[in-house]
TORKOL-4160 file (C-alpha; in steps of 0.2 Angstrom, whole numbers, padded with zeros to 4 digits, m for minus):
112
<pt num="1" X="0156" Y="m0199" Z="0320"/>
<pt num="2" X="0150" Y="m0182" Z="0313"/>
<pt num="3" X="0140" Y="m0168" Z="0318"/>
<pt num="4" X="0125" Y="m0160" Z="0310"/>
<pt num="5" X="0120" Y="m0144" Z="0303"/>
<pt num="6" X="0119" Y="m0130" Z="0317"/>
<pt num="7" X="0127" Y="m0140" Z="0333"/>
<pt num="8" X="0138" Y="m0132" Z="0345"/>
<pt num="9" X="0154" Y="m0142" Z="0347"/>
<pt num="10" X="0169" Y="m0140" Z="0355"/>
<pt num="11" X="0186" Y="m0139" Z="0347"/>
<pt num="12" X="0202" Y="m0145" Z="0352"/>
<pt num="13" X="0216" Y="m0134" Z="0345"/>
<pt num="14" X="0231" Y="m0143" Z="0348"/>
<pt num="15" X="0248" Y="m0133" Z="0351"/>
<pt num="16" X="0262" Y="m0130" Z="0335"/>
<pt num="17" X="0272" Y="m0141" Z="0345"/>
<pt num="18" X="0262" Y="m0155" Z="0347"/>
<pt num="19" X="0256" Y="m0155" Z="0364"/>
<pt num="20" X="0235" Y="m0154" Z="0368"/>
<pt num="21" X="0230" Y="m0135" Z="0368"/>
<pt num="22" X="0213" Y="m0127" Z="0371"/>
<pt num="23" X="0196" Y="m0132" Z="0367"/>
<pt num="24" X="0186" Y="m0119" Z="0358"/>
<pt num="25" X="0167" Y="m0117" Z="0355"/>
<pt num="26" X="0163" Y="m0119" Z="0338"/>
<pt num="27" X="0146" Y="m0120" Z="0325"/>
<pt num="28" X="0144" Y="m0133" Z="0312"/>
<pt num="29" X="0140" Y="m0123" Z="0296"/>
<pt num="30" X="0142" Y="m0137" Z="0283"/>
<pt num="31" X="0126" Y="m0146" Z="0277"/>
<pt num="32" X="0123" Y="m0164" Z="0285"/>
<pt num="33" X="0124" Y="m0173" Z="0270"/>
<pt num="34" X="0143" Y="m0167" Z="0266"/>
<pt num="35" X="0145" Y="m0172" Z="0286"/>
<pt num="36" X="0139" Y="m0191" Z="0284"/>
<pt num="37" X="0150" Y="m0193" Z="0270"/>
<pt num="38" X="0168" Y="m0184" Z="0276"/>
<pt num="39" X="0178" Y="m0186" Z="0291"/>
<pt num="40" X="0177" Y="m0165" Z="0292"/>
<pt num="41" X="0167" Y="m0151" Z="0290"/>
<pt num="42" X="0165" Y="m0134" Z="0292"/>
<pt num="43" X="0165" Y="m0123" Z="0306"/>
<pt num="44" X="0162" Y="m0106" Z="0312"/>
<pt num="45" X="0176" Y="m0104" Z="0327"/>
<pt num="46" X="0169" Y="m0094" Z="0342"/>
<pt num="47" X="0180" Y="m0084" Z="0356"/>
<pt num="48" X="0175" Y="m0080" Z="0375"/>
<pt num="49" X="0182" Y="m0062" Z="0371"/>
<pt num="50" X="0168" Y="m0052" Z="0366"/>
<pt num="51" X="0175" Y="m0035" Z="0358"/>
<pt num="52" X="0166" Y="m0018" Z="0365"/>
<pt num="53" X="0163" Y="m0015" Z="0344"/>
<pt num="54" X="0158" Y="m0029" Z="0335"/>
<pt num="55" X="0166" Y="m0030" Z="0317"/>
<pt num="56" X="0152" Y="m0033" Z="0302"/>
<pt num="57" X="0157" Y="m0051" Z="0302"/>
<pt num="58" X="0156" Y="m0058" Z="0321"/>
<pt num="59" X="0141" Y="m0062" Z="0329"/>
<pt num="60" X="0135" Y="m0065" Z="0347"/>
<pt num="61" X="0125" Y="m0080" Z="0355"/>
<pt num="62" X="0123" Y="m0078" Z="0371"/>
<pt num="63" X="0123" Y="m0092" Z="0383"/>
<pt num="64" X="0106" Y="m0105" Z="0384"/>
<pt num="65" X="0102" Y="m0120" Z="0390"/>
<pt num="66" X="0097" Y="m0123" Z="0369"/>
<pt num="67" X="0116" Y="m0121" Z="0362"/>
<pt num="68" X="0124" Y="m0125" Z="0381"/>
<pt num="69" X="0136" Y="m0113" Z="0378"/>
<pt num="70" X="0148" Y="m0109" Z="0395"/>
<pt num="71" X="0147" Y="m0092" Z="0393"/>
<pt num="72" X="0143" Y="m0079" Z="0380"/>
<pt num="73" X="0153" Y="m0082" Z="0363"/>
<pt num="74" X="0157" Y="m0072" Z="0349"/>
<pt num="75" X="0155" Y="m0081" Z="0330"/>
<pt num="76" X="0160" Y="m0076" Z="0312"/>
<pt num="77" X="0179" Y="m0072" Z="0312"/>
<pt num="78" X="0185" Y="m0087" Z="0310"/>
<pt num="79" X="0180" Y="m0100" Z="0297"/>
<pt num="80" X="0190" Y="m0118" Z="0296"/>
<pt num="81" X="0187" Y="m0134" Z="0290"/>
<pt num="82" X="0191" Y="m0147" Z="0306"/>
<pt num="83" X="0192" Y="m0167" Z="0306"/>
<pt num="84" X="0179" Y="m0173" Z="0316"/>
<pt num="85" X="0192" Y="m0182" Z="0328"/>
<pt num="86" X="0196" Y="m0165" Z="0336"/>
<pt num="87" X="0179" Y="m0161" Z="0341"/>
<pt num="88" X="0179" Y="m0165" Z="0360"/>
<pt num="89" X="0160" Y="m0164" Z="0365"/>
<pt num="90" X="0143" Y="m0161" Z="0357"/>
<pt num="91" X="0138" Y="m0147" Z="0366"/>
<pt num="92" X="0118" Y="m0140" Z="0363"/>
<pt num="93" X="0111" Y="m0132" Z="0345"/>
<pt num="94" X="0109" Y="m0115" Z="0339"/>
<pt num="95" X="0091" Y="m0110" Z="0334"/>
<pt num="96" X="0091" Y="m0107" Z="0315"/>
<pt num="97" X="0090" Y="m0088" Z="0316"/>
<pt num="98" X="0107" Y="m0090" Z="0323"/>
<pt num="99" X="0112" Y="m0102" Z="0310"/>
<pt num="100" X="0106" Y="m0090" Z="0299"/>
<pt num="101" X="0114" Y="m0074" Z="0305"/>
<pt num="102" X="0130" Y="m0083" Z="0306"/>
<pt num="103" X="0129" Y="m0089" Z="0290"/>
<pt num="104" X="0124" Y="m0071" Z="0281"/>
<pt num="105" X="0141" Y="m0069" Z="0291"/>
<pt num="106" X="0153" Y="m0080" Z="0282"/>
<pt num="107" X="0144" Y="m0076" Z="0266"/>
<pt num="108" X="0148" Y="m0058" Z="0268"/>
<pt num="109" X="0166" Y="m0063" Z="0269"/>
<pt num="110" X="0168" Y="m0073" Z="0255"/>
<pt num="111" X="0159" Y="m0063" Z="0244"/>
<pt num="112" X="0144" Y="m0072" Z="0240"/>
């Protein structure tokens, strides 16, 4: 299974020493054409602790019934490439302004 272009997923992280760990909020940033053909993609991970001063790269979403988030989540630190086998749900989607925004993000990092 893979996701598409702007979904909200949830991320299992599993401990160094091989037990289940946390399940994180995460944004599909890869293009859906790369997702139908690999068993992984890219992701933007997001974290439940908001900062009082955002750095240039993170980015809030807050919480709709859209992206079915569980609570407020901030985006743009942390960019991986994950299987698709360690995604636990599908959650909602983010509104392409968000997809947008985070996307400037990660872009701004890398340079391009």
């Amino acid at each position: 299974m893979s996701f598409s272009q702007g979904d909200v997923v949830w991320l299992r992280i599993d401990k160094l020493e091989g037990g289940i760990g946390q399940r994180h909020p995460a944004v599909v940033l890869s293009a859906d054409t790369f997702n139908d053909s690999h068993d992984w993609g890219y992701i933007v991970r997001g974290s439940h602790m908001i900062p009082a001063i955002l750095l240039p790269e993170e980015y809030i979403i807050h919480r709709d019934g859209e992206n079915r988030l569980d609570q407020d989540t901030v985006f743009g630190s942390i960019l991986q490439s994950a299987k698709w086998s360690r995604m636990t749900t599908l959650g909602g989607k983010v509104p392409p302004v968000h997809l947008r925004e985070l996307m400037a993000r990660v872009t701004m990092v890398l340079g391009l």
